[in-house]
Structures are given as C-alpha cells and as structure tokens.
N, C-alpha and C positions, 0 to 999 in steps of 0.2 A: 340778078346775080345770086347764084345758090353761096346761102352765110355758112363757110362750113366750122366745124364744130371742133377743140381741140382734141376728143378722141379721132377723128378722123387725121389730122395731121400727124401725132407721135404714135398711130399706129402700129409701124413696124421700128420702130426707135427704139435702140439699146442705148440709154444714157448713161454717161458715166456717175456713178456711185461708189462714194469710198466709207468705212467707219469713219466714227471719230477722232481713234487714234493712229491712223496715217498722220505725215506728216505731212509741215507745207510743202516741203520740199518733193516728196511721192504724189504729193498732188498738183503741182506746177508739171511737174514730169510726165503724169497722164493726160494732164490739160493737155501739154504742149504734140506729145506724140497722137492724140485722138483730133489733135486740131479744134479742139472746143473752148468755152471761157468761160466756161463752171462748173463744178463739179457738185453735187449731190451730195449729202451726208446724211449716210441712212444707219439705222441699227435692225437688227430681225431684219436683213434682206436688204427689205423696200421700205421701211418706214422713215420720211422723211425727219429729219430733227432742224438741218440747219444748211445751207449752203454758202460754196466758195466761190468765190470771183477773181477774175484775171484785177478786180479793181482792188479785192483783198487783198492780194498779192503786193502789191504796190503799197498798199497801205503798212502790210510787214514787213517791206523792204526798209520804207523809211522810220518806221519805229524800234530801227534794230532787230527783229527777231531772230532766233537761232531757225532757219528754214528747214535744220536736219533734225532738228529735236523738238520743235513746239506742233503739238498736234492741233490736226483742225476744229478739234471741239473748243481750242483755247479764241481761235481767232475768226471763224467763220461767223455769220450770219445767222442767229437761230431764229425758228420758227418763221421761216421767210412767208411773205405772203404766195397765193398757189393759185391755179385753176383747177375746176374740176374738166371728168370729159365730155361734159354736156356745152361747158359756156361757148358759143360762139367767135371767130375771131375777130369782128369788129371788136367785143367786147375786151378781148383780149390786148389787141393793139392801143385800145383807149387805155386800158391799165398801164401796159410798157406805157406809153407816153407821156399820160397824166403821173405814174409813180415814179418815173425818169429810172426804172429799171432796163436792164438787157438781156433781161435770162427771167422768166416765173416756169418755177416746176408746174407740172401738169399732174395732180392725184387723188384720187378717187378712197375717199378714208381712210385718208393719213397714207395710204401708197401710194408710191412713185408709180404712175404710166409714162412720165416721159418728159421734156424743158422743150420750152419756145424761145424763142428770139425773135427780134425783127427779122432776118433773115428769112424766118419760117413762112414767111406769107404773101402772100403773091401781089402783081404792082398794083394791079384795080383793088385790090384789099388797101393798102395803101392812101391811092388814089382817093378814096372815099371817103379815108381818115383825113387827110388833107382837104378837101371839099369842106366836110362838116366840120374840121377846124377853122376853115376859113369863115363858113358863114357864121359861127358863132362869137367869131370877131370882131365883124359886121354887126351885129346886133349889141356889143360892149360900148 
C-alpha cells in the first residue's frame, strides 16, 4: 500500500483561516456555512498562531462568553500541535488517535498548507490503524 504523505492529501485544500480578532460568533458562522469543525487562526496570511474547534465552541457556550464580542485569540487553541507536508498518514492518524484530536493543521514553516481530519483518509489507512492497534494490545 503506497503510505501517502499529507502534502499529497491538502493539496488542492483551501482551509478556512481567520485572524485573531474575528469573532466566535464569525467563526461558528464560517465553520457552519463551509461545513467544516475548525477553523485556522492565522496572522501575515498563513501563519498559523492558534486554532478553533467546533469543541471550542461548546466550551464558550458553557462558560458564558459573549460569541458577538470575544475574539478568537481570547479563546482558541494556541500553538496547536501540526504536521508537516512530508509526514506520512499512518503517522498522521497515529497522532489524531493517540492525541484524541479531530483536526491537526498541515504546515510547512509556520505556514498553513492545509487541516486533516479522520475523515481525510481512506478505509485501508484506517484498517491498518486498527490492525496495529490491535496487535499492540495483544502484546500489553
């Protein structure tokens, strides 16, 4: 099975990216209209600083925040962990799983190329993951 690599999957990927000071509320709004459950927060463009999550969201919901007024540099995620476009997607999958994330950007020096998800990888990618979870089980 050819391992493919995450520049090869966000190649043609326009990810959503907003500044800092958008709000939550601009940024549940593009989530929801682009159909996605993160959004990017970059400065100069593409440089990543921090990222939002549909789990953010929830989490400002229940701690009161104002969603029209508190920007996302207040409440996002900085310095998320990231892939570059070289690593592999086993390796990538073993990250979402073992770091119980749903979204690692994708970038290449501090620039955004582009977010995975489970979603992004095909079932024998999967398949494999689950295999090798399982035999290491096995061996516990």
């Amino acid at each position: 099975m050819h391992d493919r690599t995450m520049g090869e999957i966000v190649r043609d990927q326009k990810p959503l990216m907003m500044g800092p000071e958008a709000s939550i509320a601009e940024a549940c709004a593009a989530m929801y209209g682009r159909r996605v459950g993160a959004v990017l927060v970059v400065e100069d463009r593409d440089r990543l600083i921090g990222i939002f999550t549909g789990r953010d969201a929830v989490r400002c919901l229940a701690e009161g925040c104002d969603a029209t007024h508190t920007p996302l540099r207040r409440v996002m995620t900085r310095d998320p962990v990231t892939l570059t476009p070289e690593q592999d997607a086993m390796g990538a999958l073993r990250l979402l799983s073992d770091g119980g994330f749903r979204h690692l950007p994708v970038c290449q020096e501090g620039r955004v190329r582009g977010i995975v998800s489970r979603y992004d990888f095909r079932a024998r990618e999967h398949l494999h993951l689950d295999e090798e979870t399982k035999f290491f089980e096995i061996l516990r």
